[in-house]
N, C-alpha and C positions, 0 to 999 in steps of 0.2 A: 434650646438655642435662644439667643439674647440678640436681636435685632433692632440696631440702630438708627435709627431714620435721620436723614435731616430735612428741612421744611421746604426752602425756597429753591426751584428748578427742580424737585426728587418729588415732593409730594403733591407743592403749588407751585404754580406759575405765574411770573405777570402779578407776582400780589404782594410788591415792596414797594407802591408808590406813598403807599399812608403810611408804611413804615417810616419809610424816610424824611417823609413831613413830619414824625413825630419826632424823631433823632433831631429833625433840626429846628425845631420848636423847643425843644430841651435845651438846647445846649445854648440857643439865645436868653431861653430864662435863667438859667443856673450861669450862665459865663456871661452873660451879656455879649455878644460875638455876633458881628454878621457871619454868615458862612460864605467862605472866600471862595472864588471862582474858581473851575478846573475840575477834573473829575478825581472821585475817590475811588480807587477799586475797594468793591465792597463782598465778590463772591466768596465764600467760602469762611468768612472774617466776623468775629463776633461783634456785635451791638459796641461795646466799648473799645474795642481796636479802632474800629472805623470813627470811633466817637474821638478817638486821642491824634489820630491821624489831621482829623477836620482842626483840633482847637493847637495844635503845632504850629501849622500854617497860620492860624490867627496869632500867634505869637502867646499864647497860653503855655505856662510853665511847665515844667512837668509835677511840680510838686504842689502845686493847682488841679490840677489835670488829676491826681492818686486822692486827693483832699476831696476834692467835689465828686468823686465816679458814685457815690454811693447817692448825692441828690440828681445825676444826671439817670441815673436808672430809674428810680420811682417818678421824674418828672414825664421819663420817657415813657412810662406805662401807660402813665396818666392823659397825656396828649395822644397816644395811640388808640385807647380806648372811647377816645372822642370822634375820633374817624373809622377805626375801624366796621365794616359794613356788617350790617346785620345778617347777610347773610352771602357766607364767601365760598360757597359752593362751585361758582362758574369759575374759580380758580385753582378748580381738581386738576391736577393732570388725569391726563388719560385711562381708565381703570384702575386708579388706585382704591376705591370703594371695593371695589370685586377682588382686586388684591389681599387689600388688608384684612378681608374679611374670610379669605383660604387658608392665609398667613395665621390667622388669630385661630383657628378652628385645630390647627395642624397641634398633636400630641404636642408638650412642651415647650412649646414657641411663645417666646415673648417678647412683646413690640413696645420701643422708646425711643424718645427723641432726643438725638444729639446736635442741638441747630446752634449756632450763632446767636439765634434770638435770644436775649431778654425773656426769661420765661413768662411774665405776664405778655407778655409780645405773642409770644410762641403759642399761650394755652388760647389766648383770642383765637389765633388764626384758624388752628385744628378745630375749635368747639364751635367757631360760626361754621366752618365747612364740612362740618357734620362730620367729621370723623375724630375727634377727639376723645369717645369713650374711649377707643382700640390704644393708645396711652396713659398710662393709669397717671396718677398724679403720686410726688415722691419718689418716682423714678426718672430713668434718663439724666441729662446734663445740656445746660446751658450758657447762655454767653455774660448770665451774670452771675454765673459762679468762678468764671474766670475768664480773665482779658485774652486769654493762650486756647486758642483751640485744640493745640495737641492734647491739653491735659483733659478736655472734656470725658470720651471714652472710658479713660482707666475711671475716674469720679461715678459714670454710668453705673460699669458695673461694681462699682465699691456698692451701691445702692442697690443694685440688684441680686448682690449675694446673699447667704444665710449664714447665721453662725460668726459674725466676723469677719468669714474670709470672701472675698471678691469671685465676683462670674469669672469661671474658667476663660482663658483668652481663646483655650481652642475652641469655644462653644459660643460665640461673640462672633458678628459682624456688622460692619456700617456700610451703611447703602446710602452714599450721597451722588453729588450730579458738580463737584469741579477737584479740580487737583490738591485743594486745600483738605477736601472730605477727605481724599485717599493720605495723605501727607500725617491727619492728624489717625489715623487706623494704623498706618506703622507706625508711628512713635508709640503705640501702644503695642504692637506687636500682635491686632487680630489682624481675620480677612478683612477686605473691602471688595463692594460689588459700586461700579457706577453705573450712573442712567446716565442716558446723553440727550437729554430733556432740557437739561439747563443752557447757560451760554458757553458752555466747550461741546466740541465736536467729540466723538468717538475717539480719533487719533491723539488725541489729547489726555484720555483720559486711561489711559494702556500702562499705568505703571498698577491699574487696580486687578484684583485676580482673576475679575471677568468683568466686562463692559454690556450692557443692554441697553438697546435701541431705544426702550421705551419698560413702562413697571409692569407692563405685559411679563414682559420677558422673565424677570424678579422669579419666579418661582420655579424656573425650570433652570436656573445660575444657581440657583441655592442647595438643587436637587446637584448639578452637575461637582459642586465644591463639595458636596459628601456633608451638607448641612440642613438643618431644618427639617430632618427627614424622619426624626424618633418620637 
Protein backbone atom coordinates (compact mmCIF):
# COMPACT_ATOMS: atom_id res chain seq x y z
CA UNK A 1 0.00 0.00 0.00
CA UNK A 2 1.24 3.54 -1.19
CA UNK A 3 0.51 6.30 1.39
CA UNK A 4 0.30 9.67 0.68
CA UNK A 5 0.89 12.34 3.23
CA UNK A 6 0.59 15.80 2.91
CA UNK A 7 2.60 18.21 5.27
CA UNK A 8 0.88 21.37 6.81
CA UNK A 9 -2.37 20.54 9.24
CA UNK A 10 -1.85 16.32 8.48
CA UNK A 11 1.62 15.95 9.67
CA UNK A 12 2.76 19.86 11.05
CA UNK A 13 1.04 22.28 12.60
CA UNK A 14 1.45 26.11 13.04
CA UNK A 15 4.61 25.68 10.75
CA UNK A 16 3.84 27.98 7.65
CA UNK A 17 4.84 31.29 9.20
CA UNK A 18 8.71 30.99 7.54
CA UNK A 19 7.08 29.64 4.82
CA UNK A 20 5.32 32.28 3.78
CA UNK A 21 8.02 34.94 4.61
CA UNK A 22 9.90 32.91 2.11
CA UNK A 23 7.18 33.00 -0.70
CA UNK A 24 7.19 36.54 -0.10
CA UNK A 25 10.55 37.30 -0.01
CA UNK A 26 10.83 35.46 -3.46
CA UNK A 27 8.55 36.93 -5.26
CA UNK A 28 9.77 40.65 -4.07
CA UNK A 29 13.20 39.62 -5.40
CA UNK A 30 12.20 37.82 -8.72
CA UNK A 31 9.08 40.33 -9.50
CA UNK A 32 9.89 43.28 -7.64
CA UNK A 33 6.24 43.51 -6.10
CA UNK A 34 5.18 44.59 -2.79
CA UNK A 35 2.67 41.89 -1.63
CA UNK A 36 -0.79 43.58 -1.90
CA UNK A 37 -3.12 43.65 1.11
CA UNK A 38 -5.91 41.07 1.87
CA UNK A 39 -5.71 37.40 2.48
CA UNK A 40 -4.69 34.62 0.24
CA UNK A 41 -6.31 31.32 0.73
CA UNK A 42 -3.57 29.15 0.87
CA UNK A 43 -4.73 25.58 2.34
CA UNK A 44 -4.54 22.83 0.39
CA UNK A 45 -2.96 24.95 -2.73
CA UNK A 46 0.68 24.48 -3.98
CA UNK A 47 3.68 27.01 -3.44
CA UNK A 48 3.17 28.37 -7.07
CA UNK A 49 -0.80 28.74 -7.24
CA UNK A 50 -0.70 30.78 -4.14
CA UNK A 51 2.49 32.47 -5.77
CA UNK A 52 0.26 33.31 -9.17
CA UNK A 53 -2.71 34.39 -7.07
CA UNK A 54 -0.40 36.97 -4.89
CA UNK A 55 1.53 38.45 -8.33
CA UNK A 56 -2.38 38.80 -10.33
CA UNK A 57 -3.44 41.12 -7.78
CA UNK A 58 -0.05 42.98 -8.12
CA UNK A 59 -0.87 43.33 -11.78
CA UNK A 60 1.96 40.68 -12.90
CA UNK A 61 1.20 39.25 -16.35
CA UNK A 62 0.53 35.94 -16.67
CA UNK A 63 3.09 35.30 -19.21
CA UNK A 64 5.59 36.86 -16.55
CA UNK A 65 4.07 35.08 -13.88
CA UNK A 66 4.87 31.05 -16.41
CA UNK A 67 8.55 33.07 -17.50
CA UNK A 68 9.74 33.74 -13.93
CA UNK A 69 7.89 30.33 -11.81
CA UNK A 70 11.11 28.47 -12.47
CA UNK A 71 13.42 31.72 -10.46
CA UNK A 72 10.37 32.13 -8.08
CA UNK A 73 10.89 28.47 -6.89
CA UNK A 74 14.75 28.22 -6.29
CA UNK A 75 14.52 31.85 -4.77
CA UNK A 76 11.95 30.45 -2.61
CA UNK A 77 14.09 27.50 -1.29
CA UNK A 78 16.68 29.72 -0.81
CA UNK A 79 14.95 32.26 1.45
CA UNK A 80 13.12 29.38 3.29
CA UNK A 81 16.16 27.87 4.17
CA UNK A 82 17.42 30.81 5.75
CA UNK A 83 14.59 30.86 8.29
CA UNK A 84 13.70 27.60 8.53
CA UNK A 85 14.33 26.46 12.40
CA UNK A 86 16.83 24.16 13.15
CA UNK A 87 14.76 22.23 14.74
CA UNK A 88 10.94 21.82 13.93
CA UNK A 89 9.98 19.07 16.17
CA UNK A 90 7.50 21.26 18.42
CA UNK A 91 5.49 21.39 15.06
CA UNK A 92 4.59 17.51 15.20
CA UNK A 93 1.13 16.99 15.51
CA UNK A 94 -0.05 14.76 17.75
CA UNK A 95 1.61 11.12 17.51
CA UNK A 96 2.61 11.28 14.29
CA UNK A 97 6.20 9.85 15.27
CA UNK A 98 4.48 6.75 16.77
CA UNK A 99 2.28 6.67 13.78
CA UNK A 100 4.64 6.65 11.05
CA UNK A 101 6.63 4.49 12.64
CA UNK A 102 3.68 1.36 12.79
CA UNK A 103 2.71 2.68 9.39
CA UNK A 104 6.49 2.13 8.13
CA UNK A 105 7.01 -1.28 10.16
CA UNK A 106 3.58 -2.69 8.57
CA UNK A 107 4.39 -5.63 5.49
CA UNK A 108 4.30 -3.53 2.24
CA UNK A 109 3.50 -0.10 3.31
CA UNK A 110 5.01 2.69 1.83
CA UNK A 111 4.99 6.34 3.01
CA UNK A 112 5.32 9.73 0.63
CA UNK A 113 4.47 13.08 0.47
CA UNK A 114 2.04 14.62 -1.53
CA UNK A 115 2.09 18.54 -0.15
CA UNK A 116 1.81 21.71 -1.83
CA UNK A 117 5.35 22.52 -0.83
CA UNK A 118 8.11 23.18 -2.99
CA UNK A 119 10.10 20.13 -2.35
CA UNK A 120 13.13 21.86 -0.99
CA UNK A 121 10.37 23.42 1.25
CA UNK A 122 8.95 20.23 2.01
CA UNK A 123 12.26 18.09 2.61
CA UNK A 124 13.44 21.10 5.25
CA UNK A 125 10.31 20.79 7.06
CA UNK A 126 10.11 16.78 7.58
CA UNK A 127 14.24 16.29 8.04
CA UNK A 128 14.27 19.36 10.85
CA UNK A 129 11.23 17.55 12.42
CA UNK A 130 12.78 14.40 12.57
CA UNK A 131 10.70 12.47 10.61
CA UNK A 132 11.98 12.64 7.17
CA UNK A 133 13.92 9.39 6.86
CA UNK A 134 10.12 7.62 6.84
CA UNK A 135 10.01 9.46 2.96
CA UNK A 136 12.48 8.42 1.01
CA UNK A 137 13.70 10.89 -1.53
CA UNK A 138 12.51 10.49 -5.47
CA UNK A 139 9.42 9.61 -4.34
CA UNK A 140 5.95 11.33 -3.66
CA UNK A 141 4.93 14.65 -5.61
CA UNK A 142 5.12 18.27 -4.98
CA UNK A 143 4.07 21.71 -5.70
CA UNK A 144 6.97 22.33 -7.87
CA UNK A 145 6.34 19.76 -10.09
CA UNK A 146 3.10 21.17 -10.78
CA UNK A 147 0.97 24.41 -10.21
CA UNK A 148 -2.41 21.79 -10.27
CA UNK A 149 -2.63 19.91 -7.16
CA UNK A 150 -4.91 17.27 -8.62
CA UNK A 151 -2.13 16.19 -10.78
CA UNK A 152 0.21 15.55 -7.80
CA UNK A 153 -1.08 11.88 -6.88
CA UNK A 154 -1.14 10.23 -10.26
CA UNK A 155 2.93 11.76 -10.69
CA UNK A 156 3.23 10.13 -6.91
CA UNK A 157 2.72 6.89 -7.88
CA UNK A 158 4.13 7.11 -11.59
CA UNK A 159 7.33 7.28 -9.30
CA UNK A 160 6.47 4.62 -7.13
CA UNK A 161 5.74 1.88 -9.58
CA UNK A 162 8.05 -0.68 -11.08
CA UNK A 163 8.50 -1.70 -14.53
CA UNK A 164 6.91 1.36 -16.04
CA UNK A 165 3.70 1.02 -14.98
CA UNK A 166 2.32 3.25 -12.10
CA UNK A 167 1.04 2.22 -8.15
CA UNK A 168 -2.20 0.51 -8.53
CA UNK A 169 -4.89 3.28 -7.65
CA UNK A 170 -6.59 0.55 -5.68
CA UNK A 171 -3.48 0.13 -3.53
CA UNK A 172 -2.93 4.10 -2.88
CA UNK A 173 -4.25 6.53 -0.60
CA UNK A 174 -3.84 10.33 0.58
CA UNK A 175 -4.16 11.20 4.06
CA UNK A 176 -4.57 15.18 4.04
CA UNK A 177 -6.32 17.66 6.58
CA UNK A 178 -8.55 20.20 3.88
CA UNK A 179 -11.10 19.59 1.00
CA UNK A 180 -8.41 20.49 -1.61
CA UNK A 181 -6.31 17.01 -0.29
CA UNK A 182 -9.66 15.09 -0.83
CA UNK A 183 -10.53 16.92 -4.18
CA UNK A 184 -6.95 16.32 -5.61
CA UNK A 185 -7.43 11.86 -4.57
CA UNK A 186 -10.55 11.85 -6.71
CA UNK A 187 -9.34 13.29 -9.71
CA UNK A 188 -7.02 10.47 -9.41
CA UNK A 189 -9.41 8.19 -8.49
CA UNK A 190 -7.70 6.48 -5.05
CA UNK A 191 -9.11 6.61 -1.38
CA UNK A 192 -8.64 9.59 0.78
CA UNK A 193 -8.63 9.60 4.66
CA UNK A 194 -8.77 13.29 6.33
CA UNK A 195 -7.46 14.49 9.82
CA UNK A 196 -9.31 17.32 11.07
CA UNK A 197 -6.04 18.77 12.58
CA UNK A 198 -5.90 21.29 10.10
CA UNK A 199 -8.28 24.60 9.69
CA UNK A 200 -11.58 22.42 8.48
CA UNK A 201 -13.63 20.88 11.05
CA UNK A 202 -14.74 17.24 10.56
CA UNK A 203 -18.05 18.33 8.72
CA UNK A 204 -16.29 19.74 6.30
CA UNK A 205 -14.30 17.39 5.42
CA UNK A 206 -16.98 14.18 4.68
CA UNK A 207 -16.74 13.90 1.11
CA UNK A 208 -13.33 11.83 2.20
CA UNK A 209 -13.96 7.92 2.78
CA UNK A 210 -13.30 8.30 6.37
CA UNK A 211 -12.51 11.42 8.52
CA UNK A 212 -10.08 11.17 11.92
CA UNK A 213 -10.11 13.24 14.83
CA UNK A 214 -6.55 13.18 15.03
CA UNK A 215 -3.25 10.69 13.18
CA UNK A 216 -4.09 8.62 16.27
CA UNK A 217 -6.94 7.47 14.62
CA UNK A 218 -4.79 6.80 10.93
CA UNK A 219 -4.32 3.30 11.65
CA UNK A 220 -7.38 1.96 12.69
CA UNK A 221 -9.23 4.12 9.15
CA UNK A 222 -6.69 2.31 7.08
CA UNK A 223 -7.46 -1.05 8.74
CA UNK A 224 -11.41 -0.21 8.53
CA UNK A 225 -10.93 0.82 4.35
CA UNK A 226 -9.58 -2.94 3.85
CA UNK A 227 -5.88 -1.13 3.37
CA UNK A 228 -2.48 -1.21 4.73
CA UNK A 229 -3.09 -4.35 6.18
CA UNK A 230 -0.81 -7.12 3.90
Amino acid sequence: MLLLFDIDGTLLLKASREHAEALYAALRRVHGIEIPAGRVEAAGRTDLAIARTILTRAGVSAERIDDRAGDVRAATALEYAKRCPADFSDHLAPLVPKVLDALAARDGCRLALVTGNLEPVARLKVDRAGIGHHFAKGQGAYGSDNEDRTQLPSLARARAGVGGAPYPRAETVVIGDTPRDIACAHADGVAVIAVATGPFRAAELQRADAVCAHMGELPAALDALGVATR
